[in-house]
N, C-alpha and C positions, 0 to 999 in steps of 0.2 A: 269844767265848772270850777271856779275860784272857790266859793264855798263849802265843797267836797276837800281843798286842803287845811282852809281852815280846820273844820273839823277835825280831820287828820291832827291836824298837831295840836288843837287842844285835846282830842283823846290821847296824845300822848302824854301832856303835859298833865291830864289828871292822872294816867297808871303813871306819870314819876311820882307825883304826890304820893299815891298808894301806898310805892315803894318805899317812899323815905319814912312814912306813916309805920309801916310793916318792921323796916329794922331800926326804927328806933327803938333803943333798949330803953329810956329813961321813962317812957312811958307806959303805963298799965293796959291790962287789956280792956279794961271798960273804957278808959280814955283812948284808944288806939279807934275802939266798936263805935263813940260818938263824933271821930272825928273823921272816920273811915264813910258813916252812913250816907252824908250826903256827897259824899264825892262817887261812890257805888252808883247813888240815883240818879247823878249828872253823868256819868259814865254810859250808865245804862239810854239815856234820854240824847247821847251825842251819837251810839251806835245806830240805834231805830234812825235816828235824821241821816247818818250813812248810806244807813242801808236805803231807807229810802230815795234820797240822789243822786245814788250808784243807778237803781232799779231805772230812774226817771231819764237817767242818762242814756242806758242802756236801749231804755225801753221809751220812746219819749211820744205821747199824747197823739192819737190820728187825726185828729180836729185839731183843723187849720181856721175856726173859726175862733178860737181864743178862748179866753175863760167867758163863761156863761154867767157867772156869778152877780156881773152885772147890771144883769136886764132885769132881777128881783130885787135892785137895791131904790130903796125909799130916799130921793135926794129929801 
């Protein structure tokens, strides 16, 4: 799955961020804590989509009928 690298390498590219965030010396730690937060959150939200793609790869849907979603939608 294509999507599975992507991922991959924007979780990398956010722990560089982190890093460079971490030793910067010029910066305080309450300016380190707000600019740290939301890359933490996106961090956190690229690993769950990982993990789930890996799972779906792994493990991939028994229904060969497709998504269901479908037949409840209101054209």
């Amino acid at each position: 799955m294509v999507s599975i690298t992507h991922i991959e390498t924007a979780l990398a590219a956010v722990d560089a961020e982190v890093k460079a965030l971490i030793y910067n010396q010029s910066l305080s730690q309450n300016e380190k804590d707000e600019k740290m937060l939301p890359l933490l959150r996106e961090s956190k939200v690229l690993k769950q989509a990982h993990e789930d793609l890996c799972y779906l790869r792994d493990n991939p849907p028994s229904s060969q009928s497709g998504c269901k979603a479908g037949r409840y939608r209101k054209e």
